[in-house]
N, C-alpha and C positions, 0 to 999 in steps of 0.2 A: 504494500500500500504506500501511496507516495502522499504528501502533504497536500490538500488543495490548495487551488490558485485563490488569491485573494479574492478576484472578482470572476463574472462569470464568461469574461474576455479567454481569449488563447493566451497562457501564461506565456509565452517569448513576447506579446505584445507592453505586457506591464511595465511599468517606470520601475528601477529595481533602486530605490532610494533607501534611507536611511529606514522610515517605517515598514517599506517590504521585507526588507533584513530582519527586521526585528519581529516582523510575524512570520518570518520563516521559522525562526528560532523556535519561537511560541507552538506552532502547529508541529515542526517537529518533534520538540519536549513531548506536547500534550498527547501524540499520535505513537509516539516511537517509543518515548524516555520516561513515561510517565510512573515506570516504578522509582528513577531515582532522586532521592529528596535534595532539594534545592537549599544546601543547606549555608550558602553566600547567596549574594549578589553576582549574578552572572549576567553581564552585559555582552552585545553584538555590535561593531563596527566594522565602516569599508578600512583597510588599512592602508599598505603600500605596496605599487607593483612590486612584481616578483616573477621571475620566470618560472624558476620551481618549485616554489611555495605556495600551494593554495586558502593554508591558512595558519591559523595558531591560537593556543592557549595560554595566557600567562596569567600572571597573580600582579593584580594592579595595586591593591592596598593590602595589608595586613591587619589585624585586630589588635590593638595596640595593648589587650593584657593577656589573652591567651597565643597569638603569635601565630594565629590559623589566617588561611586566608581570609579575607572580608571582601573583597570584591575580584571575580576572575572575569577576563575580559577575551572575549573571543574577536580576532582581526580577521576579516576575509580578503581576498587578492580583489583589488579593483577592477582588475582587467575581467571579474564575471560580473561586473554589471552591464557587458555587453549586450544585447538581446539576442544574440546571436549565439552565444553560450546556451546550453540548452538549462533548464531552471534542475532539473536531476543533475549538475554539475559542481552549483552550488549547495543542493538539498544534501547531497555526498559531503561535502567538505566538513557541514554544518554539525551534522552526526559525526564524522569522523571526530570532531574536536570534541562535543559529547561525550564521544566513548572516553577521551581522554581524563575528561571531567569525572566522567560515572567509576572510569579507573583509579582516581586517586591522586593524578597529576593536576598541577593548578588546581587545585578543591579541597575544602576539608575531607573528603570522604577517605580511609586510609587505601593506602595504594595495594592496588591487586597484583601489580605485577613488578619485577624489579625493573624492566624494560618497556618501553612504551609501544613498540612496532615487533617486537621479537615475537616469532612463533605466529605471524598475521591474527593478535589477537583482538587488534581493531578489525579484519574482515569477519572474523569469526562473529564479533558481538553484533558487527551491523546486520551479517544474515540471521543471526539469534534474536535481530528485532527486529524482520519482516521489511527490511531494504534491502534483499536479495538482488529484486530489481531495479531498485535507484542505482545500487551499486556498478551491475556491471554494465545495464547503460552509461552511465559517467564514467569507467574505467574506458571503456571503448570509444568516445567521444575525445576523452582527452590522450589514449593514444594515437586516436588517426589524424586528429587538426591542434590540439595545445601547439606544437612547436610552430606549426605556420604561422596561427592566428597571434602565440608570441612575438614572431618575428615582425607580421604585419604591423601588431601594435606597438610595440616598442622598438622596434627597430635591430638591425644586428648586434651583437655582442661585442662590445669597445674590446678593443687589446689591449693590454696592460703596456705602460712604456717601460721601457729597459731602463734603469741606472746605469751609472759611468759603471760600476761595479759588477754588475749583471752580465753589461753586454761584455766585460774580458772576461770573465770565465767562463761564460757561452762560444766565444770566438775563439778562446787560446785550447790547443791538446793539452790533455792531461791526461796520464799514467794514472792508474787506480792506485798504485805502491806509493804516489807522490800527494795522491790525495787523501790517503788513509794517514800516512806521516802528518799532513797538515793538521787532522782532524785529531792523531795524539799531540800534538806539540798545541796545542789548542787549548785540550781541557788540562796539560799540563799546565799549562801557565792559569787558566783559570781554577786550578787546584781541585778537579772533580776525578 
């Protein structure tokens, strides 16, 4: 089951602003998440592009006598408020960060796992809560056009510039025997 659309419009038509975000969040809590107790303040904002980031969870304030979080803040990639993103792309992300939450990371709740991604136990939980199909529509979506649609919109990937320093020891041969001496006489002198 995937989230309804806010209105009774085709959801790729909808403005996807600040309040659409936040009743995504809401419909998918209510729909998806609704065994896990909301035990902060958990907010939803557009964040910052990102190529390969489609979102995140952190801990924006803390409780200033128990030391738990007090407010967790979920960021989404702005480049899915395109309409052309399909609306299961961000319903995906939104859950993904969820599970994070329901796992223990950014949240009071104590942590489930000592790992946040090991063992696909974010895929596991999302099919364990009936986004089987959000899921791998939005896996498929963003393997076959994220990198174009990346490229389109933010443009190629800058190169990093060399330093004076860089570019000689990129340019000059080196002996592995000459560079392994350099690397003991290194931490010799910095005493490690």
């Amino acid at each position: 089951m995937t989230p309804p659309p806010t209105d009774n419009q085709n959801p790729n038509n909808l403005v996807r602003d600040q309040a659409w975000l936040e009743h995504q969040l809401q419909a998918i809590w209510h729909n998806h998440f609704y065994d896990v107790a909301r035990l902060n303040t958990v907010t939803i904002k557009w964040g910052k592009n990102s190529r390969t980031r489609l979102g995140t969870i952190s801990i924006k304030a803390k409780h200033p006598i128990t030391g738990s979080p007090a407010i967790s803040e979920i960021r989404i990639n702005p480049l899915l408020q395109n309409p052309n993103v399909p609306p299961t792309v961000v319903w995906q992300t939104i859950a993904h960060e969820l599970a994070h939450y329901s796992h223990g990371y950014c949240s009071p709740h104590p942590k489930k796992y000592a790992h946040p991604h090991r063992g696909n136990v974010i895929e596991k939980e999302l099919r364990g809560r009936n986004l089987s199909t959000t899921h791998d529509h939005a896996e498929s979506w963003l393997k076959e056009h994220w990198h174009a649609y990346v490229a389109a919109s933010v443009g190629p990937k800058r190169q990093r510039a060399r330093t004076r320093r860089s570019y000689y020891v990129h340019t000059q041969p080196v002996s592995i025997l000459s560079h392994l001496r350099k690397i003991a006489s290194r931490r010799r002198r910095l005493g490690r």
